[in-house]
N, CA, C and O atoms as CSV, one atom per row, in Angstrom:
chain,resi,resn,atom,element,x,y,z
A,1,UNK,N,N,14.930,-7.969,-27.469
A,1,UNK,CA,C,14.976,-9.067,-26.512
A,1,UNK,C,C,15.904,-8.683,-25.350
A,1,UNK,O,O,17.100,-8.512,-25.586
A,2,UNK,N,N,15.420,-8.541,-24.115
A,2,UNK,CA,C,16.319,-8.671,-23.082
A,2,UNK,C,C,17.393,-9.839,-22.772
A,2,UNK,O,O,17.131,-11.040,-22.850
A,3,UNK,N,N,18.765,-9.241,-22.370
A,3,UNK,CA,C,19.420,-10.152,-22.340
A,3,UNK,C,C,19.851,-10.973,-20.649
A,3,UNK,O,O,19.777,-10.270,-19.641
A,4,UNK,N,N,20.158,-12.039,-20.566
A,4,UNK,CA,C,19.827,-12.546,-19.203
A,4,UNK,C,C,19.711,-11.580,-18.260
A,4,UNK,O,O,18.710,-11.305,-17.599
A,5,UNK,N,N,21.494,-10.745,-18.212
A,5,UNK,CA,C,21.965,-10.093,-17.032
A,5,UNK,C,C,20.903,-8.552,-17.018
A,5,UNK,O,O,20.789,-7.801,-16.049
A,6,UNK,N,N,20.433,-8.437,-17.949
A,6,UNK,CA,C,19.071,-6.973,-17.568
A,6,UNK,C,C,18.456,-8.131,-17.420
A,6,UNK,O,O,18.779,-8.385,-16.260
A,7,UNK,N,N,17.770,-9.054,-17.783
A,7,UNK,CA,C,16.653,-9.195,-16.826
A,7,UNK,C,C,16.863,-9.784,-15.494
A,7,UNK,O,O,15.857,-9.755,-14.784
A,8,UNK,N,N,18.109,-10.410,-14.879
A,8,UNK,CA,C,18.318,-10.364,-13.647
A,8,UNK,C,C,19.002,-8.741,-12.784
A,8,UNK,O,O,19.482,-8.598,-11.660
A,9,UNK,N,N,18.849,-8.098,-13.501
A,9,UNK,CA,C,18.776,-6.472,-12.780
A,9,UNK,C,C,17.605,-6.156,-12.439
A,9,UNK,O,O,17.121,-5.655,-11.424
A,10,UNK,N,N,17.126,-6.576,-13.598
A,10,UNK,CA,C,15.291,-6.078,-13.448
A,10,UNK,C,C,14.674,-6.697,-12.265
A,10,UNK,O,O,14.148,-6.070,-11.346
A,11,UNK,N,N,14.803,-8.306,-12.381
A,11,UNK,CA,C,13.972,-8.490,-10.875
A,11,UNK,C,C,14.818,-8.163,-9.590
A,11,UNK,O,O,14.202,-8.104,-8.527
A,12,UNK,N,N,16.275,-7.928,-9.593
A,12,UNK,CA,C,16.772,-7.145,-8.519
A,12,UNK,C,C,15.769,-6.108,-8.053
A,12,UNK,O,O,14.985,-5.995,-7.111
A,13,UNK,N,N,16.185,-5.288,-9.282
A,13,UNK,CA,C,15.225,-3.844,-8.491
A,13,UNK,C,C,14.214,-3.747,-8.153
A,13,UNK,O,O,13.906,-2.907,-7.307
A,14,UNK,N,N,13.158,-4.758,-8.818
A,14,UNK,CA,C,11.834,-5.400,-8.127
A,14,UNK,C,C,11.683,-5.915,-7.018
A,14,UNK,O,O,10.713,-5.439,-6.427
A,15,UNK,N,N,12.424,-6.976,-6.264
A,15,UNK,CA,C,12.643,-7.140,-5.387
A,15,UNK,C,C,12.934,-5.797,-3.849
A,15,UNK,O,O,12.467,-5.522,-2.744
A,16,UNK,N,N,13.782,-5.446,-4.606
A,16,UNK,CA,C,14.386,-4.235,-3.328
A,16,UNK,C,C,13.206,-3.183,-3.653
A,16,UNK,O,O,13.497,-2.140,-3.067
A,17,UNK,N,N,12.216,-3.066,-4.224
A,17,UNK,CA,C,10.646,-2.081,-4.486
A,17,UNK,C,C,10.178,-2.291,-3.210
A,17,UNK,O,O,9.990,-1.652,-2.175
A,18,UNK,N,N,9.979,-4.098,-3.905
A,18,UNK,CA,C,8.593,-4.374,-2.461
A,18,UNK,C,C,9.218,-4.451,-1.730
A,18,UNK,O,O,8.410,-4.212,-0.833
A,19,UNK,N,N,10.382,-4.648,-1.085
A,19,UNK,CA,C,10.789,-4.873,0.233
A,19,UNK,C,C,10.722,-3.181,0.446
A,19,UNK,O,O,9.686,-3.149,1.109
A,20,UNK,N,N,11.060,-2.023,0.347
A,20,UNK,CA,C,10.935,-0.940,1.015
A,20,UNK,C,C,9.111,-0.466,1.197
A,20,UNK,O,O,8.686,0.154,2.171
A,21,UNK,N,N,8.261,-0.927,0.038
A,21,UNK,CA,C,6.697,-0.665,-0.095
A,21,UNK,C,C,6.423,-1.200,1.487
A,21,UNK,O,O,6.114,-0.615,2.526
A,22,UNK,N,N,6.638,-2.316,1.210
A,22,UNK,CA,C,6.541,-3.508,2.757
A,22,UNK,C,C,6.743,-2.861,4.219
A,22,UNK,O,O,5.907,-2.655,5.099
A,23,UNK,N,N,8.163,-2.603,4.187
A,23,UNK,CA,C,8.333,-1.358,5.196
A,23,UNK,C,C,7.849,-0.585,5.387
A,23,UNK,O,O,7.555,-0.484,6.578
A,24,UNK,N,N,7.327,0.662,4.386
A,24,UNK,CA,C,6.529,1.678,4.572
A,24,UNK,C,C,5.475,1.546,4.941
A,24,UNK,O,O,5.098,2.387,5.757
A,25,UNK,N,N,4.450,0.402,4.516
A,25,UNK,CA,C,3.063,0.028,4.564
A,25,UNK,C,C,3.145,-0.434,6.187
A,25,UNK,O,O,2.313,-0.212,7.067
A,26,UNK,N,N,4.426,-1.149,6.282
A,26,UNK,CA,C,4.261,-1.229,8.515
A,26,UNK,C,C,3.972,-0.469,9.031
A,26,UNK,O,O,3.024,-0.215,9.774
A,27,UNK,N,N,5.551,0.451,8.364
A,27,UNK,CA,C,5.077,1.611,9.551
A,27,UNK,C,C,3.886,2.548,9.729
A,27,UNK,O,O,3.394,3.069,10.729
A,28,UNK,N,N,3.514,2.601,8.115
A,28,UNK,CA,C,2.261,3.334,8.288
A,28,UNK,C,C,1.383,2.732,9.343
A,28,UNK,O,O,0.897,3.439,10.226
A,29,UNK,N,N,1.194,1.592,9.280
A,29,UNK,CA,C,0.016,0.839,10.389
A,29,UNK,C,C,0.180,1.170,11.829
A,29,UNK,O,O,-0.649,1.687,12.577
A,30,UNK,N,N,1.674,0.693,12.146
A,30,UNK,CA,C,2.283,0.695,13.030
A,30,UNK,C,C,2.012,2.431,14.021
A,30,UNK,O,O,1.806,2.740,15.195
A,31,UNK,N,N,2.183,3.204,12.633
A,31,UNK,CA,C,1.594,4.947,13.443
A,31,UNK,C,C,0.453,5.615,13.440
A,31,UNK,O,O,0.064,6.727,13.797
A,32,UNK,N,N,-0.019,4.600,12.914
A,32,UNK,CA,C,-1.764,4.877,12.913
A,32,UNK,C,C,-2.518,5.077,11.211
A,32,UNK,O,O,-3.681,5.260,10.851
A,33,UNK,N,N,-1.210,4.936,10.454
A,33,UNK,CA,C,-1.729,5.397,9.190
A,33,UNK,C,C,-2.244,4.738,8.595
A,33,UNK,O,O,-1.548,3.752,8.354
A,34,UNK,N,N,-3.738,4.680,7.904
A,34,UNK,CA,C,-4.100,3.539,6.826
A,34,UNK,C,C,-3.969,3.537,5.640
A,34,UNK,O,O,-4.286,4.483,4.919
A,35,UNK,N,N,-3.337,2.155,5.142
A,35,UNK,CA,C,-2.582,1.993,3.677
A,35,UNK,C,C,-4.079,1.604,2.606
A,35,UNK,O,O,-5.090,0.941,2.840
A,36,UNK,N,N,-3.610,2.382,1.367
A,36,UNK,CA,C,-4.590,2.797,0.996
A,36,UNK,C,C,-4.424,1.866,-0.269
A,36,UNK,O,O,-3.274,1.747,-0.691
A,37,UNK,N,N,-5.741,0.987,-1.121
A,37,UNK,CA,C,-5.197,0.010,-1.845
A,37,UNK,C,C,-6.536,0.122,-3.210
A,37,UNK,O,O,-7.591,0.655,-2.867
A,38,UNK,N,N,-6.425,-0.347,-4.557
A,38,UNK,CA,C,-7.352,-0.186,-5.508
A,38,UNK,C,C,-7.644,-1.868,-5.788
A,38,UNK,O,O,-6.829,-2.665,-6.254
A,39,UNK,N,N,-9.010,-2.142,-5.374
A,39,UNK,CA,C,-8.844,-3.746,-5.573
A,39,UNK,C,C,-10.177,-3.927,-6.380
A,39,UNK,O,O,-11.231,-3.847,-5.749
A,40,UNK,N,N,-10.208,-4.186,-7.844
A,40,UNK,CA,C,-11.613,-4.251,-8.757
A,40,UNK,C,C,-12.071,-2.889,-8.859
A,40,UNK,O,O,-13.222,-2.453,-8.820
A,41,UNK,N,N,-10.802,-2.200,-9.018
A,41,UNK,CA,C,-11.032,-0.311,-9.167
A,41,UNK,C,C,-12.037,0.094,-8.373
A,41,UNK,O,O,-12.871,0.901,-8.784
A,42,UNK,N,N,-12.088,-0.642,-6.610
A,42,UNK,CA,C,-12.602,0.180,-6.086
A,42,UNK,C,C,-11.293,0.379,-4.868
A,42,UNK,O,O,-10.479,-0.502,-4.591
A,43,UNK,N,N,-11.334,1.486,-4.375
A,43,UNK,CA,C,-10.626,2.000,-3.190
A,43,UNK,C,C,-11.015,1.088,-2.072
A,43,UNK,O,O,-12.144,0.720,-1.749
A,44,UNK,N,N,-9.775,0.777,-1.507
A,44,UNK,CA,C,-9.903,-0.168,0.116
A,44,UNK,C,C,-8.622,0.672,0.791
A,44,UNK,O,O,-7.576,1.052,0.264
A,45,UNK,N,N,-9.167,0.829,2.325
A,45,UNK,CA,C,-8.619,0.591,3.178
A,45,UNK,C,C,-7.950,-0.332,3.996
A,45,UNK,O,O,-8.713,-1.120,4.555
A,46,UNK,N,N,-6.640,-0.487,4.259
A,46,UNK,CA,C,-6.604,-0.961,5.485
A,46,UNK,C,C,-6.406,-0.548,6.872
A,46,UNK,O,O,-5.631,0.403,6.968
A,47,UNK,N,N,-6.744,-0.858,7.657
A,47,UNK,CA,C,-6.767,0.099,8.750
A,47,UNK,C,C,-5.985,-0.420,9.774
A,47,UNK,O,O,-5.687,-1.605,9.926
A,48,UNK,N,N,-5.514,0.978,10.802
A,48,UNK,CA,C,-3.990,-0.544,11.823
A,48,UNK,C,C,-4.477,-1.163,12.695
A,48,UNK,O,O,-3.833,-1.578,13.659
A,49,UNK,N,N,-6.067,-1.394,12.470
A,49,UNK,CA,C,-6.390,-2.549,13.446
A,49,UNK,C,C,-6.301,-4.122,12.611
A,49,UNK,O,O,-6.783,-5.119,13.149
A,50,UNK,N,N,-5.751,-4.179,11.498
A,50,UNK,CA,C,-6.437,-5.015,10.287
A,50,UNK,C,C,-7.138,-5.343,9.813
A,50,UNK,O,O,-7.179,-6.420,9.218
A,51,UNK,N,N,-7.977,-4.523,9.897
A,51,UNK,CA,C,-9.589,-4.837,8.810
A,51,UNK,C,C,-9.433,-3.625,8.087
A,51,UNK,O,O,-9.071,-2.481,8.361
A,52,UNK,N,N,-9.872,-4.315,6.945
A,52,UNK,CA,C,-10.528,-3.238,5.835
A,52,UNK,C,C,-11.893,-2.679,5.890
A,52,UNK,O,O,-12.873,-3.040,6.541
A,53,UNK,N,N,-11.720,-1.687,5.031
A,53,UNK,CA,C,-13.098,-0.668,4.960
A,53,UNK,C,C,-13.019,-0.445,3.569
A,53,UNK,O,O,-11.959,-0.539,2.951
A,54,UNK,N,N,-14.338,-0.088,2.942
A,54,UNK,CA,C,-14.184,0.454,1.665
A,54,UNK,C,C,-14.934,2.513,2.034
A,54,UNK,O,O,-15.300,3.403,1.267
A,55,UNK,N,N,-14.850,2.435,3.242
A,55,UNK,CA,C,-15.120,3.832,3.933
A,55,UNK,C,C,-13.874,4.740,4.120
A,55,UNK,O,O,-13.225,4.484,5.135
A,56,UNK,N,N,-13.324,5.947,3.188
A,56,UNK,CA,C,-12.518,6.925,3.697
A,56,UNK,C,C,-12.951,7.149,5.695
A,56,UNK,O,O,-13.820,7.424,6.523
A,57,UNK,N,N,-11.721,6.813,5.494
A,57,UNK,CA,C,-11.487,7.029,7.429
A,57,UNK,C,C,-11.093,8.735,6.883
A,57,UNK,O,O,-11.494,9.437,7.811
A,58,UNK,N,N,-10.589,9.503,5.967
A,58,UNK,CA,C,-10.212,10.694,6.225
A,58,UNK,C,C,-11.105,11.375,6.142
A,58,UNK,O,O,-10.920,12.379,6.830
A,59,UNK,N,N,-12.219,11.379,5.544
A,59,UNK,CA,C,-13.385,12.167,4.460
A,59,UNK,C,C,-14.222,12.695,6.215
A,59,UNK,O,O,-14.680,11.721,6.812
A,60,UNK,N,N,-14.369,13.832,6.824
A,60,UNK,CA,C,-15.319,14.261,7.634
A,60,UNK,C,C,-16.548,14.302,7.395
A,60,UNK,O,O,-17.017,14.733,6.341
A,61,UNK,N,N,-17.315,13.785,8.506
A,61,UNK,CA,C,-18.663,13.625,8.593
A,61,UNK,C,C,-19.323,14.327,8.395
A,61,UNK,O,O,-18.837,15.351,7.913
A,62,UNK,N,N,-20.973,14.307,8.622
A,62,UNK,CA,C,-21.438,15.621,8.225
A,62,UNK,C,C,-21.441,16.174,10.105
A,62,UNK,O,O,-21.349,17.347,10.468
A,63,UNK,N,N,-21.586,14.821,11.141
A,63,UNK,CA,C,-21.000,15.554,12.600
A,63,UNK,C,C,-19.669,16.324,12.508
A,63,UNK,O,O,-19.725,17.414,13.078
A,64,UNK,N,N,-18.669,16.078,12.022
A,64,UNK,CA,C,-17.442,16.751,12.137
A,64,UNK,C,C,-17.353,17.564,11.061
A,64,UNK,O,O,-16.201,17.656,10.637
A,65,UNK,N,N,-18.244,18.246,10.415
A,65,UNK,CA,C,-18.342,19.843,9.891
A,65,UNK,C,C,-18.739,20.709,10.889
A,65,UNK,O,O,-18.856,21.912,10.652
């Protein structure tokens, strides 16, 4: 059995997770990068315009071979 003070560590460090995930996932947008997400085990995009795709933006075309 966990005792109070671990489990108020535990959601500490949970807390301070998503807040840096959060950050990262901006800036990714913010520099053009799209954050990459598993939703009903299929792969989604988001992209930094805010829409999703379930289309790899990285994967080259068969034009860009």
């Amino acid at each position: 059995m966990f005792k109070a003070e671990t489990y108020e560590r535990l959601l500490e460090i949970t807390r301070i997770m998503q807040r840096a995930v959060e950050k990262v996932q901006k800036k990714h947008l913010k520099n053009g990068i799209p954050n990459v997400y598993s939703k009903n085990g299929k792969t989604v995009w988001e992209l930094p315009d805010g829409s999703y795709t379930n289309i790899d933006p990285f994967k080259k075309t068969e034009k860009e071979n």
